[in-house]
C-alpha positions in Angstrom: 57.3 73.0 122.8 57.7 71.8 119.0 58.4 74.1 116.5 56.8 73.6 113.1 59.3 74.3 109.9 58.1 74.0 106.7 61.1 72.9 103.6 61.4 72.2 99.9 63.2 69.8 98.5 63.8 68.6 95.0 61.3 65.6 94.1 64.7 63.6 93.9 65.7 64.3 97.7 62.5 63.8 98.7 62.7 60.5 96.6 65.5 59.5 98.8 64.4 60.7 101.8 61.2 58.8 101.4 62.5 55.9 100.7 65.2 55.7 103.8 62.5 56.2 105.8 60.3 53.3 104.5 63.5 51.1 104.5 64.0 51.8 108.6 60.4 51.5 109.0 60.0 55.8 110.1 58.5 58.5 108.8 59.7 61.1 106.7 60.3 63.3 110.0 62.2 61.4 111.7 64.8 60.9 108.7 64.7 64.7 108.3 65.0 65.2 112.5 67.8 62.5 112.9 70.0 64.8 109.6 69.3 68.4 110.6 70.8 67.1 114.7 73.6 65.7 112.9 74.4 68.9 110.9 73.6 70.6 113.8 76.4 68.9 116.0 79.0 68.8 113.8 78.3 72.9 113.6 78.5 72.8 117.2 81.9 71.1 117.2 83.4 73.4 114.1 85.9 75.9 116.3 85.5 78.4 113.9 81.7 77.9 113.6 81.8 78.4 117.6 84.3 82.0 117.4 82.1 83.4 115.1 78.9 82.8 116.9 81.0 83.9 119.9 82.0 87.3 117.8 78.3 87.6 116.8 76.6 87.6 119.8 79.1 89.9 121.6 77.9 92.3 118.8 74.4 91.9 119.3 74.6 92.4 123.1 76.5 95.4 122.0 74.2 96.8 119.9 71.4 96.1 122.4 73.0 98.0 124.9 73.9 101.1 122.6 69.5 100.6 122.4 68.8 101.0 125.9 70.9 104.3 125.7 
């Protein structure tokens, strides 16, 4: 299933961001798709990014069972 996100941007991003995407010939999406998978991998592959989402969700699961106490 797609999920639908909604951003602002400052007219001169979405200048720039407009014109990649006429210059590959795609749309605006798929310039905006192609970035945010990008930032997300290179997240993904931060070590420190990775411990603390490691720390974090060890909390939540924590705090989920202290819930169902």
């Amino acid at each position: 299933m797609a999920k639908t996100v909604s951003i602002r941007m400052t007219d001169d991003l979405g200048d720039k961001v407009t014109a990649v995407a006429r210059v590959r010939g795609v749309s605006v999406n798929a310039v905006v798709l192609e970035a945010l998978e990008a930032a997300v991998a290179k997240v993904a592959s931060d070590d420190a990014f990775t411990a603390a989402a490691t720390r974090l969700l060890e909390r939540d699961r924590e705090i989920i069972k202290r819930l169902g106490r």
